[in-house]
PAZAPA-4460 file (N, C-alpha, C; in steps of 0.05 Angstrom, whole numbers, plus 32768, in hexadecimal, padded with zeros to 4 digits):
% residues 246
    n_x    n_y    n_z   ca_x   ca_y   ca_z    c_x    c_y    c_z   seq   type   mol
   80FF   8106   7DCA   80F9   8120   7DBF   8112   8131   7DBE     1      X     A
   8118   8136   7DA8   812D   8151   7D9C   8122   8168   7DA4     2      X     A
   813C   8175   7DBB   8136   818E   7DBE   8151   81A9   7DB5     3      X     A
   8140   81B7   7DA3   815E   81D2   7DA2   8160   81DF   7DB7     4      X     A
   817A   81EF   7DB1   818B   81FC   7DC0   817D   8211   7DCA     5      X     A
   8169   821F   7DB5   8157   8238   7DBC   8149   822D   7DD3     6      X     A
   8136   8213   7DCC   8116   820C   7DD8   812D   81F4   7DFB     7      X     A
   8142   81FC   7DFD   8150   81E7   7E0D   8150   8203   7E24     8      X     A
   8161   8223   7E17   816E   823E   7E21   8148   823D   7E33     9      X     A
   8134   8248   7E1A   811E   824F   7E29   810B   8237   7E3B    10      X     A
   810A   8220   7E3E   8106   821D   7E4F   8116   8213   7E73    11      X     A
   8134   8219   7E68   813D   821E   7E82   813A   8243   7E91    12      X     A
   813C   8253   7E7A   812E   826A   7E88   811B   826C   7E97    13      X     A
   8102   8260   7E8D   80F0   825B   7E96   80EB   8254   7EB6    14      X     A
   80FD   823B   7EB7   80FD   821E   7ED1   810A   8239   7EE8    15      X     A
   8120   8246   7ED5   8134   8254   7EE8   8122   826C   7EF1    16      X     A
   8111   8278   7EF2   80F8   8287   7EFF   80EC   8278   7F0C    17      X     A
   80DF   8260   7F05   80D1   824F   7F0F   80DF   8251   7F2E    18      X     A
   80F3   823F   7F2E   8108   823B   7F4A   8107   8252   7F5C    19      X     A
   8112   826E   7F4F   8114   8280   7F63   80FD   8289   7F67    20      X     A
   80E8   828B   7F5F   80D2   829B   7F63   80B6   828F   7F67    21      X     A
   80B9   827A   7F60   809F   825D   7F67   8084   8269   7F57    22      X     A
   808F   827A   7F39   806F   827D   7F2E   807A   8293   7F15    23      X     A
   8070   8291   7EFE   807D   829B   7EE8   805F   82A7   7EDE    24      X     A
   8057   82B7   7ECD   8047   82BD   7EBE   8033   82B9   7EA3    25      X     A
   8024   82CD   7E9A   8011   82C9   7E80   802A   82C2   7E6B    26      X     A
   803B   82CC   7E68   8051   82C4   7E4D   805A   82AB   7E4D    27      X     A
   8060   829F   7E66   806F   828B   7E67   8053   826F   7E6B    28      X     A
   803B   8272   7E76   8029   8265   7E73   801F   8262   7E56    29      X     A
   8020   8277   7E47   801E   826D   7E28   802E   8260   7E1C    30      X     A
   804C   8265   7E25   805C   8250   7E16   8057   8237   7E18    31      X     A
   804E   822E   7E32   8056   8212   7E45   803D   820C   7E3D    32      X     A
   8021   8214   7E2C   8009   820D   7E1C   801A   8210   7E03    33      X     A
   8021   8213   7DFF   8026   8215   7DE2   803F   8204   7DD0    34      X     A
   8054   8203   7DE4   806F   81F8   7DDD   806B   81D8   7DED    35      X     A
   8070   81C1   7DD8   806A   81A7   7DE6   8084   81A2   7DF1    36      X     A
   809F   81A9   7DE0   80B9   81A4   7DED   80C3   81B9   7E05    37      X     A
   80BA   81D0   7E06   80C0   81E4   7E17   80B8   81D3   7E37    38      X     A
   809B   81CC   7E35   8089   81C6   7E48   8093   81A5   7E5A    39      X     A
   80A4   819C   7E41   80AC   817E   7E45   80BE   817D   7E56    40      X     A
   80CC   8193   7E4D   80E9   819C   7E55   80E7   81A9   7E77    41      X     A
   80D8   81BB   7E7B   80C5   81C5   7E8A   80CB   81B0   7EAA    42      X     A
   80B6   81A4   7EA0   80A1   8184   7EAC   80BC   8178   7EBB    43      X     A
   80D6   8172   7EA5   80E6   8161   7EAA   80FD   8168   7EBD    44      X     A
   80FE   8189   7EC0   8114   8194   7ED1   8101   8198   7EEE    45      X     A
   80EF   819F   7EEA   80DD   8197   7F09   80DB   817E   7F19    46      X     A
   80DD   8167   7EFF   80DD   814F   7F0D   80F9   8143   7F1D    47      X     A
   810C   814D   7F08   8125   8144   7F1A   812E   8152   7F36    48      X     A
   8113   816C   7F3F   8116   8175   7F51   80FE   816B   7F68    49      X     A
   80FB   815C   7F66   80DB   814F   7F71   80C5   8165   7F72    50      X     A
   80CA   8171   7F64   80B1   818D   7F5D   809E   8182   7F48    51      X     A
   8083   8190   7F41   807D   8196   7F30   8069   81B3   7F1F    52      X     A
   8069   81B0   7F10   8060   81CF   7F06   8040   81CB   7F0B    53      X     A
   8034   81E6   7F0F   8017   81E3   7F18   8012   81FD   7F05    54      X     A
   8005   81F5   7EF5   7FF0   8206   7EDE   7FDA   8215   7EE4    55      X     A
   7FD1   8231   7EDF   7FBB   8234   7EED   7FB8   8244   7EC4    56      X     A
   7FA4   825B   7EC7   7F99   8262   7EB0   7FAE   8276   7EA9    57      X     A
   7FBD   828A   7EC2   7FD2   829F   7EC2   7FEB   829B   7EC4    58      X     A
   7FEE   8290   7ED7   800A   827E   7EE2   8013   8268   7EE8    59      X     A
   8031   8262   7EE4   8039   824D   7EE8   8041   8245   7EFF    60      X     A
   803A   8236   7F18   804E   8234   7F32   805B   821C   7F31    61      X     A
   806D   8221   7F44   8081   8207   7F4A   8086   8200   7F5E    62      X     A
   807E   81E9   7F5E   8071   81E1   7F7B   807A   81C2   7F86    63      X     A
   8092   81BF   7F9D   809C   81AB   7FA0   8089   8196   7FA9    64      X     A
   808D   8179   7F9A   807D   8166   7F99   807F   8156   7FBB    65      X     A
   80A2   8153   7FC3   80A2   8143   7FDD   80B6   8151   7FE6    66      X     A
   80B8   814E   8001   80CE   814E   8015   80E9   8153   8010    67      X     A
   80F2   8138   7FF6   8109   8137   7FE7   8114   8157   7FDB    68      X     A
   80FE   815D   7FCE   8101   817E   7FBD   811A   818B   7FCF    69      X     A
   8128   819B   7FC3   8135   81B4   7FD3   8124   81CB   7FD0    70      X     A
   810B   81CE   7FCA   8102   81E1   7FC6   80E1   81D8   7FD6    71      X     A
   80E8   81C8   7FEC   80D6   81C5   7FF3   80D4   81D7   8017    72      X     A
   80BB   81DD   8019   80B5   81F3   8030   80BE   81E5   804F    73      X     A
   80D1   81EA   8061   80D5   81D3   8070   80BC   81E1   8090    74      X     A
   80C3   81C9   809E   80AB   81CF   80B0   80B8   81EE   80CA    75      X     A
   80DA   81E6   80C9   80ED   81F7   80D5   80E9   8215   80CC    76      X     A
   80E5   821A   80AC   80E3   8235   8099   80C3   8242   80A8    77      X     A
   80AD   822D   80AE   8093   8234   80B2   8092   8243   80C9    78      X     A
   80A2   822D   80E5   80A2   8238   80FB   80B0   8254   80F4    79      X     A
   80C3   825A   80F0   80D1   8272   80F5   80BC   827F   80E9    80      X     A
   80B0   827A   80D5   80A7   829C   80C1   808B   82A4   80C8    81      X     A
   8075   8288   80D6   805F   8290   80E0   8050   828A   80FB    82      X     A
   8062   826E   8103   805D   8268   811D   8065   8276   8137    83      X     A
   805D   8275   814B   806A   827F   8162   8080   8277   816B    84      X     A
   8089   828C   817F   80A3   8279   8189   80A6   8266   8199    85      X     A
   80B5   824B   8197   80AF   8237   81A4   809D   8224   8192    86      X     A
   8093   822A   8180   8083   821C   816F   808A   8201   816A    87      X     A
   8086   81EE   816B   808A   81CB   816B   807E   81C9   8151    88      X     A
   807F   81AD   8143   8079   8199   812F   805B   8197   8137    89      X     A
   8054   8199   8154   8035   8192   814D   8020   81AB   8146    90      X     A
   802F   81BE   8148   8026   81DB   813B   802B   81D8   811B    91      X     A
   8032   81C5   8114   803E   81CD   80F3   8022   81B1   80EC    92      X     A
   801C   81A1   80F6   800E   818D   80F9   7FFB   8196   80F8    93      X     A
   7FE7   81A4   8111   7FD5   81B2   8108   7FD6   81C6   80F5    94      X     A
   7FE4   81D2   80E9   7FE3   81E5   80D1   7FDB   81D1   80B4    95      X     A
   7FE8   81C5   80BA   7FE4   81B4   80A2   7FBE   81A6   809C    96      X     A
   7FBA   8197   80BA   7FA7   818F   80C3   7F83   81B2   80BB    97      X     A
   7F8F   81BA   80C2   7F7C   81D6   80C8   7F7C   81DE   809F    98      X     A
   7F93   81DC   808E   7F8E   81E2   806F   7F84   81C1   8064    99      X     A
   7F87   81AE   8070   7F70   819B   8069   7F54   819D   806C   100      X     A
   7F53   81AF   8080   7F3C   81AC   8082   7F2E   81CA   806D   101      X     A
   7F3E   81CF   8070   7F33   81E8   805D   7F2E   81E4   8041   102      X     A
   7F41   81D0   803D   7F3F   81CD   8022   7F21   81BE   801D   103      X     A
   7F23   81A9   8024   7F0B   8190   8029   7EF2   81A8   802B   104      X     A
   7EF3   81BA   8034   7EDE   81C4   8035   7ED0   81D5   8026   105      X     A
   7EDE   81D4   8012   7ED8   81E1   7FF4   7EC5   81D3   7FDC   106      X     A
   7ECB   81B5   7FED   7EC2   81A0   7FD9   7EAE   818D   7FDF   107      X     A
   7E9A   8183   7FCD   7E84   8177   7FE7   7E92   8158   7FEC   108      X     A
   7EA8   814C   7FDE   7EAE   813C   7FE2   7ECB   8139   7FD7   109      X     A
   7EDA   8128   7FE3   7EF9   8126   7FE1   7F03   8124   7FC8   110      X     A
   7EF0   8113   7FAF   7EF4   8115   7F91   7EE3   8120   7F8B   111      X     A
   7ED5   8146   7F8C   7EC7   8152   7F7D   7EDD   8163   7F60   112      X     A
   7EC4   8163   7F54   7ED8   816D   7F3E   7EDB   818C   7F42   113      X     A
   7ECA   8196   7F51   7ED8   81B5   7F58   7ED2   81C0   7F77   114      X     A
   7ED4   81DA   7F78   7EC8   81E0   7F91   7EAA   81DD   7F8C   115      X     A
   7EA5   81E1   7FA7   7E7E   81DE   7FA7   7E72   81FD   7FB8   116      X     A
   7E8A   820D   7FC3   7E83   822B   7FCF   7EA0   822E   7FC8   117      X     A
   7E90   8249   7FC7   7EA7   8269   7FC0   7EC1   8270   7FD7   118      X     A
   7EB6   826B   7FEA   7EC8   8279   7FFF   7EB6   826F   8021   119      X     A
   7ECB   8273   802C   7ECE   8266   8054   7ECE   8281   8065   120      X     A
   7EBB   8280   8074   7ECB   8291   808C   7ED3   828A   80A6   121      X     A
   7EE6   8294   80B3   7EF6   827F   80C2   7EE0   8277   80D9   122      X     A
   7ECD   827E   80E4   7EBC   8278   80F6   7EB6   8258   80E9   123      X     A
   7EA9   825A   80D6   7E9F   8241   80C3   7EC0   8228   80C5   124      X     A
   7ED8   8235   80C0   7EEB   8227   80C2   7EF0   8213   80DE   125      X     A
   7EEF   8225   80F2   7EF1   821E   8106   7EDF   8204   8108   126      X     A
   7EC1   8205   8101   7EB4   81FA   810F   7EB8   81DF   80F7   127      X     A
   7EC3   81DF   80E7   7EC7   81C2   80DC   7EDF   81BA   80E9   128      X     A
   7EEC   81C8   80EF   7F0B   81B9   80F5   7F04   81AA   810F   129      X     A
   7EEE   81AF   811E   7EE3   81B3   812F   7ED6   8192   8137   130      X     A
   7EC2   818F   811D   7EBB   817A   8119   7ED3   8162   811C   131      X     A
   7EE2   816B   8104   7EFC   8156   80FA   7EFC   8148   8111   132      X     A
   7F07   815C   8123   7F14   8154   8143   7F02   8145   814D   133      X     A
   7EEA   814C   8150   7EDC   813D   815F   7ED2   8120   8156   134      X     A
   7ED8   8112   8137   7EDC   8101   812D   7EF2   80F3   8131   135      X     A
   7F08   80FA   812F   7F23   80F3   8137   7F1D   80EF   8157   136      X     A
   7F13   80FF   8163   7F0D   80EA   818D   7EFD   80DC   818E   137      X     A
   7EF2   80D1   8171   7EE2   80BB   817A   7EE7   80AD   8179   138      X     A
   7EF7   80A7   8171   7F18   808F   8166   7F1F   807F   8180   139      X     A
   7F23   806A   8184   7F3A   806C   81A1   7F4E   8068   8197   140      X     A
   7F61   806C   81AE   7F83   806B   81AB   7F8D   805C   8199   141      X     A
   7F81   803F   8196   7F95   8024   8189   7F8C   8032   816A   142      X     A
   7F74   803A   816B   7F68   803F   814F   7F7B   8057   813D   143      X     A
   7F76   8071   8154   7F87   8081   8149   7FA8   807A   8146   144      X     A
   7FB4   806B   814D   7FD1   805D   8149   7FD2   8055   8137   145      X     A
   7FBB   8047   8128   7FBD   8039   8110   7FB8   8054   80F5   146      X     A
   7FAA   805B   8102   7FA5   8071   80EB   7FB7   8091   80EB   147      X     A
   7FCC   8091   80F9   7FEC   8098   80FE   7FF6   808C   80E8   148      X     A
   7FF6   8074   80EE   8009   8060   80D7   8008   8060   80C5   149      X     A
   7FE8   8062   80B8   7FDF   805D   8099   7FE9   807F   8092   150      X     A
   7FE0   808B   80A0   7FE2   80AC   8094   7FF8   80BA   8094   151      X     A
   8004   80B7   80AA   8025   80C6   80B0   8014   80DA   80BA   152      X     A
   8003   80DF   80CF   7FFA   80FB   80D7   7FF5   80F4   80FA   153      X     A
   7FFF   8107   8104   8002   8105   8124   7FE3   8104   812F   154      X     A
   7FD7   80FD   8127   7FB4   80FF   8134   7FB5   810C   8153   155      X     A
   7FC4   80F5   8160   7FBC   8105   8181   7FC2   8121   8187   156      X     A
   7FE0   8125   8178   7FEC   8133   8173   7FDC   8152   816D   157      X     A
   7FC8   814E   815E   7FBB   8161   8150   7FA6   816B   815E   158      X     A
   7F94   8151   8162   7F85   8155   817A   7F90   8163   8198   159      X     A
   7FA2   815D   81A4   7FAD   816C   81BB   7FAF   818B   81B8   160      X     A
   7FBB   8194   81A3   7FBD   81AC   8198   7FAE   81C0   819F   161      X     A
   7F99   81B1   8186   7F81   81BE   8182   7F6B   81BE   81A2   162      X     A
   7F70   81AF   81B3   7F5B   81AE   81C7   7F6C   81CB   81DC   163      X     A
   7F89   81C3   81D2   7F94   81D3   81E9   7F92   81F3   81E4   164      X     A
   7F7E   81F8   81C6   7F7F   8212   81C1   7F6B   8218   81C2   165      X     A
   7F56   820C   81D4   7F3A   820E   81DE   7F39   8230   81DF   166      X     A
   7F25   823D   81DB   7F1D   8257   81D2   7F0D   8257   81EC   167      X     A
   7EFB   8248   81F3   7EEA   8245   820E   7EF4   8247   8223   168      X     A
   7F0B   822D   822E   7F18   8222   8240   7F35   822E   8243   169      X     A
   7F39   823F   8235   7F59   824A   8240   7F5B   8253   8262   170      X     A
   7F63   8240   826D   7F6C   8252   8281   7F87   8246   828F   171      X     A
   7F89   8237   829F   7FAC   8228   82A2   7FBA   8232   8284   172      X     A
   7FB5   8226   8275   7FC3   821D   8262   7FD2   8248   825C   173      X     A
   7FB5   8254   8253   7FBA   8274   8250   7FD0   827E   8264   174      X     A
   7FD3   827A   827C   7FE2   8287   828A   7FF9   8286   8285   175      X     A
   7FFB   8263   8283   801D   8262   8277   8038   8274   8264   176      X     A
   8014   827A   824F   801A   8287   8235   8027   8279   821D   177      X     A
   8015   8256   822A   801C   8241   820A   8004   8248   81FE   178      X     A
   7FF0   824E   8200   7FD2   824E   81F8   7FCA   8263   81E2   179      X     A
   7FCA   8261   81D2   7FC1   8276   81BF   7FAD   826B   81B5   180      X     A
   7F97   827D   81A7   7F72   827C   81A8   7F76   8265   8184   181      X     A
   7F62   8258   817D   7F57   824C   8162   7F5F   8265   8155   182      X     A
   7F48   8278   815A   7F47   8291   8144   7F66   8296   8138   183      X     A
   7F77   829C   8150   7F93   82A7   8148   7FA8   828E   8134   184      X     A
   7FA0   827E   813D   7FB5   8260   8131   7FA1   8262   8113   185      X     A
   7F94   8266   8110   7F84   8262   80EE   7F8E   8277   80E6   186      X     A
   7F8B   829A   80F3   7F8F   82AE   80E8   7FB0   82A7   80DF   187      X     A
   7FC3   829B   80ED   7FD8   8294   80E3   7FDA   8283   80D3   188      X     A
   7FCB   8271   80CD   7FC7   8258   80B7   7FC7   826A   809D   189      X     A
   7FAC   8281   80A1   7FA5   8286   8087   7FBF   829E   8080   190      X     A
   7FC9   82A6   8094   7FDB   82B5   8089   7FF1   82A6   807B   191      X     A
   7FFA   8291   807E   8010   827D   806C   800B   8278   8058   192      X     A
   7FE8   826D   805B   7FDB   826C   8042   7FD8   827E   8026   193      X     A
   7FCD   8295   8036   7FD2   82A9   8024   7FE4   82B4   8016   194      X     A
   8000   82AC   801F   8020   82AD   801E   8020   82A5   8006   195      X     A
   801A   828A   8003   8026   8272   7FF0   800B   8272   7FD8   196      X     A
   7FFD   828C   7FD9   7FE6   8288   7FC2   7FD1   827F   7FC6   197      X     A
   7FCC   826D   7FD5   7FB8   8253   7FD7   7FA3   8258   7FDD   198      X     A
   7FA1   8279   7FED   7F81   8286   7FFC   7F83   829B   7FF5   199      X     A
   7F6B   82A8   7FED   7F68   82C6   7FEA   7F5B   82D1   800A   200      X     A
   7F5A   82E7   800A   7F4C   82F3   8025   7F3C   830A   801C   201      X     A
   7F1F   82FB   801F   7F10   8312   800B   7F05   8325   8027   202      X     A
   7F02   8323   8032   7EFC   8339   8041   7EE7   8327   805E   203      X     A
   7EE0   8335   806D   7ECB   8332   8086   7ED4   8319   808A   204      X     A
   7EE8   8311   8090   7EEE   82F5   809C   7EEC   82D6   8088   205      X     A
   7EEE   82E4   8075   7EEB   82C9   805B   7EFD   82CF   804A   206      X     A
   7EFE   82AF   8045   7F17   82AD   8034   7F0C   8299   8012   207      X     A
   7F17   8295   8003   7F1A   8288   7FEB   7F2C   827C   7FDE   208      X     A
   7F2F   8269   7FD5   7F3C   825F   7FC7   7F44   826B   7FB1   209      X     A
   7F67   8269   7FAA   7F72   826E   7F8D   7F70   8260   7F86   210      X     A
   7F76   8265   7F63   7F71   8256   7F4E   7F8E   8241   7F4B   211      X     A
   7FA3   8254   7F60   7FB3   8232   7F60   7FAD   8216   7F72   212      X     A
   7FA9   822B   7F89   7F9D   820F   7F9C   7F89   81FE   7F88   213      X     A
   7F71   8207   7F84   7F65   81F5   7F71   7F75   81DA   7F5B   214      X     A
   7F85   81ED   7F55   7F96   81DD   7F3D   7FA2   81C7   7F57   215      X     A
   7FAD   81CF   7F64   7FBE   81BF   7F79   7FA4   81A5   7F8B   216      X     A
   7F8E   81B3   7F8D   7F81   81A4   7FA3   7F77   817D   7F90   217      X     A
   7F6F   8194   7F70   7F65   8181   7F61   7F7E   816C   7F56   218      X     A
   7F96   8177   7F4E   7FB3   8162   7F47   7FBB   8154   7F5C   219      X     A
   7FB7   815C   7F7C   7FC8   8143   7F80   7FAA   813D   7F9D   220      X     A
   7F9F   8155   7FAF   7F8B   8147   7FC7   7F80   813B   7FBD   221      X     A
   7F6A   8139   7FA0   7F56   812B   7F9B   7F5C   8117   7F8A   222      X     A
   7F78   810D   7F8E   7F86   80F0   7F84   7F91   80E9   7F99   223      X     A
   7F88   80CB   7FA1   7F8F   80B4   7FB1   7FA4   80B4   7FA9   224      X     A
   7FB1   80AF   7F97   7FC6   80A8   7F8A   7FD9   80C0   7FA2   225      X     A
   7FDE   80D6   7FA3   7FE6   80E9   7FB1   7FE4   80EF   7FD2   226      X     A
   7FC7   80E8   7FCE   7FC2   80F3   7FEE   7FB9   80D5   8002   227      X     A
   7FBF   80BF   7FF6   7FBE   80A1   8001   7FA9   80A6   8011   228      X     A
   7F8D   80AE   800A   7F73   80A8   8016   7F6D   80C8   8037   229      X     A
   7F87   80D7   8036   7F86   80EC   804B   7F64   80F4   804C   230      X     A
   7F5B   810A   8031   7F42   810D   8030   7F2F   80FD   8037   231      X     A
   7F2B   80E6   8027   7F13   80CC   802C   7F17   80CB   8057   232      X     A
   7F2E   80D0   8060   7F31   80BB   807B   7F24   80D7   808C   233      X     A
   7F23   80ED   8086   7F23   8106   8095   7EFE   8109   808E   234      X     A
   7EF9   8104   8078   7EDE   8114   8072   7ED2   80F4   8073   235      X     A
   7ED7   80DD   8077   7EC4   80CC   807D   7EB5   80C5   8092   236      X     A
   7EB1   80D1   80A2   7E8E   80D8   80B7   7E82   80E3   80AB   237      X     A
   7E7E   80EA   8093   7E6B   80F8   8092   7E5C   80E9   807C   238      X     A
   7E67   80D2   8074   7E6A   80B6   805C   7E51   80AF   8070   239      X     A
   7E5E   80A7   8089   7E58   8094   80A2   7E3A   80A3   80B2   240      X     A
   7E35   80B9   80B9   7E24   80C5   80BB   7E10   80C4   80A3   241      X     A
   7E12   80CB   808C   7DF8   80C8   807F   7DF1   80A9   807E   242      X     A
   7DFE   8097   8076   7DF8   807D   8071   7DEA   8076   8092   243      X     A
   7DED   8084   80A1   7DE0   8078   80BF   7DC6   8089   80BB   244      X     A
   7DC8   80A5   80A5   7DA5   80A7   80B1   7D93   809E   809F   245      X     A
   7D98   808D   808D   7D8E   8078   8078   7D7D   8066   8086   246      X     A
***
């Protein structure tokens, strides 16, 4: 494909918002519908950055695909800007772990084609993440090792975390002042979340999904191809549970 000098100038304008600002507008969303070489052009300067563009109906985001990206969010940037101090990798683990589960919970199943509810409130949050965990200890050790391997996700790791932020049982642990409550570690989740677009905060303790997360959950969570089976391995007890009350 032949591209001019004009349609070459405007879509590096474009990319060059994109980069600094991770989200461009109604003008520039019409072009990128409307212009096949602008959009090509677009597509192709995100890719040599391991990024790619995420379309919603208003805006455009830009949103690094892997690790590789320089424009990708590191786990070091997270701690400093929302974690506590002292904050470890298995705090960034469960963050990650805790917007899986949020997401998943939008959907009645890991390939639905949309959400199936409007909005979460974190009480409701809790008590799935809740579940997860208690799926994940039913595991034993050798099991969960293997399923480390297949996933790249610290399982025990996550589990320890989360048990050690018992809301019930704080008490050794509280004194130290490593212990901070569920409630507070989500209320920090959703605040990152909310950061990066992905949750609205409608009010009385509930939250909703944007219309980018959507775009995001449906392009790459609800493709294997992307998320190498994460969803299916997290939400399958509940596969396993109905087929048992058959």
């Amino acid at each position: 494909m032949d591209y001019s000098e004009q349609t070459v100038i405007r879509a590096f304008q474009i990319y060059t918002k994109l980069a600094k600002n991770g989200v461009v507008g109604q003008e520039e969303v019409q072009l990128y519908n409307a212009d096949d070489r602008v959009r090509a052009l677009l597509d192709l300067f995100s890719k040599e950055v391991d990024s790619v563009i995420i379309k919603t109906s208003e805006q455009l985001f830009f949103v690094p695909k892997t690790k590789l990206s320089p424009f990708h969010v590191s786990n070091d940037w997270i701690k400093r800007k929302y974690l506590r101090s002292g904050a470890t990798n298995a705090d960034i683990y469960l963050l990650y772990f805790c917007t899986l589960i949020l997401f998943g919970s939008f959907y009645d199943s890991y390939q639905s084609p949309g959400p199936t509810r409007q909005f979460i409130g974190l009480d409701d949050w809790i008590r799935l993440i809740q579940e997860r965990i208690d799926h994940l200890k039913s595991h034993d050790e050798e099991e969960l090792k293997e399923y480390e391997k297949e996933f790249s996700y610290n399982w025990s790791t996550i589990i320890e975390k989360w048990e050690d932020m018992d809301d019930i049982k704080e008490t050794a642990k509280r004194q130290t002042g490593n212990t901070i409550s569920r409630m507070s570690f989500l209320d920090t989740v959703k605040r990152f979340l909310i950061d990066q677009e992905l949750v609205q905060d409608i009010g009385n303790n509930e939250i909703t999904l944007t219309e980018k997360a959507m775009t995001i959950i449906q392009r790459f969570f609800m493709e294997v191809e992307f998320n190498k089976g994460i969803f299916e391995f997290i939400y399958a007890f509940e596969k396993e549970d109905t087929d048992a009350g058959h």
